[in-house]
C-alpha positions in Angstrom: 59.5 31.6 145.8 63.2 32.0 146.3 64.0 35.7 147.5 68.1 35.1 148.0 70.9 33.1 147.8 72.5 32.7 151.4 76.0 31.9 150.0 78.1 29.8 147.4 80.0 27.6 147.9 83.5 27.0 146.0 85.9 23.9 146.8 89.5 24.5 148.2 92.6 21.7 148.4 93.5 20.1 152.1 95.8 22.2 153.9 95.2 25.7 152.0 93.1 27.5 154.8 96.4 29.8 155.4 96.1 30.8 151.3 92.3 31.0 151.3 92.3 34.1 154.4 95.2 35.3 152.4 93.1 35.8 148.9 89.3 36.3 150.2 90.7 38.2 153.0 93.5 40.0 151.9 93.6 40.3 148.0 89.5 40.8 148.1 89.1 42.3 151.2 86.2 40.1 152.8 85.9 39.1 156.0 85.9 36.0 157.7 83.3 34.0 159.3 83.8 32.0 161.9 81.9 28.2 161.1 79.7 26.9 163.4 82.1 24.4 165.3 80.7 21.0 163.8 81.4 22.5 160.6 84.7 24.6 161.4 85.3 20.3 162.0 86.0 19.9 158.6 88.4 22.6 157.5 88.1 25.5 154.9 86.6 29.1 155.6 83.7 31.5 155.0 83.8 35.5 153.8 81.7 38.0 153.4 81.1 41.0 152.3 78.2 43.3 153.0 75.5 40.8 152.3 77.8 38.3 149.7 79.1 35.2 151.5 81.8 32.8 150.1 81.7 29.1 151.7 85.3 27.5 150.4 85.2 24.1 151.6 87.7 21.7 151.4 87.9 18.6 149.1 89.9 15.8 148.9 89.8 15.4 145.1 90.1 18.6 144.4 89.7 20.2 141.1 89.0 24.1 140.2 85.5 25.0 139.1 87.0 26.7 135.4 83.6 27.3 134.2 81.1 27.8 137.1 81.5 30.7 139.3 80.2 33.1 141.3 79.5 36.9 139.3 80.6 39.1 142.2 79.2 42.9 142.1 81.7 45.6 143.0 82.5 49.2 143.3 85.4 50.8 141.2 85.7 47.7 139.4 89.3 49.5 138.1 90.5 49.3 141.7 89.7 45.5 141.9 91.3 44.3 138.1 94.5 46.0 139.6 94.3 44.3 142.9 93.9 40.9 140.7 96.3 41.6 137.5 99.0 39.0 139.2 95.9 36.6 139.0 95.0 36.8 135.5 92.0 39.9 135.2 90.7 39.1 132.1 88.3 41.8 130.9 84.8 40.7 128.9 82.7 43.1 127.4 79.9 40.7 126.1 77.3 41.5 128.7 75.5 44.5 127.8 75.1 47.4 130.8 78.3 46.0 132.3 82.0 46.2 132.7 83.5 42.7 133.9 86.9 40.7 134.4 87.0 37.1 135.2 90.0 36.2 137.1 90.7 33.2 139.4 91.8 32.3 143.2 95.1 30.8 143.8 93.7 27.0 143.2 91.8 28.2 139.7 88.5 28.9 140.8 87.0 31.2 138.0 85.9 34.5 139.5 83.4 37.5 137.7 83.6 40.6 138.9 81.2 43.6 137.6 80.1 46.9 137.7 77.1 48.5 135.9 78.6 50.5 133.7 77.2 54.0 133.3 75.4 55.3 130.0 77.3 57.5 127.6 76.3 61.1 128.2 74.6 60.1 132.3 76.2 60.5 135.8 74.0 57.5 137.1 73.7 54.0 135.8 
C-alpha cells in the first residue's frame, strides 16, 4: 500500500543551482533543504513546503519535462498566477472542482498549480 509520495524529482542544467534557489525559493517561496552530503556531491537542490518536497537534480543532457509535472496545491491561487505571469501562467479550466494554471521554471519544467475552487452559492469547498 502506498500512503505518500516523499518527493519528485525534476531535472535542472549544470551550473544553474544559483537560478534554481532563486525560482523554488524566491519566485515560489519554498525552502531549501540541505542534501545529505554524498548527495549535495552531485549538485542541484531540494525545497519544500509544508509537507511538498521538490528534488531538482542536475543532468548533463538536459532537457525540460514539457508534459510531465508535478500538480502543486496552493492557497490564493490569484496571488501565485501573479507571482508567475513573467513565466507564462496559463490558466485551465478542464478539471472539474478546480482552478489551475500551468506555468514553467526558468529551464521549461511544466508546473500545475491548483486550488479547489469553491461551489457557487457556499463559503467552503
Amino acid at each position: 500500500m502506498i500512503t505518500a509520495v516523499h518527493h519528485v524529482q525534476l531535472a535542472a542544467p549544470p551550473g544553474s543551482e544559483d537560478r534554481l534557489r532563486d525560482f523554488y525559493g524566491r519566485v515560489l517561496g519554498m525552502t531549501e533543504v540541505p542534501k545529505p552530503p554524498e548527495l549535495a556531491r552531485r549538485g542541484g537542490c531540494w525545497f519544500r513546503a509544508g509537507d511538498v518536497e521538490l528534488h531538482l537534480g542536475i543532468e548533463e543532457d538536459f532537457r525540460p519535462a514539457r508534459k510531465a509535472h508535478p500538480g502543486l496545491v496552493v492557497e490564493d491561487i490569484d496571488a501565485y498566477a501573479a507571482r508567475l505571469a513573467a513565466h507564462g501562467a496559463r490558466w485551465d479550466d478542464a478539471l472539474p472542482g478546480y482552478r489551475r494554471f500551468y506555468s514553467e521554471d526558468p529551464f521549461g519544467n511544466r508546473l500545475e498549480f491548483l486550488e479547489r475552487a469553491i461551489p457557487a452559492g457556499s463559503t467552503r469547498p
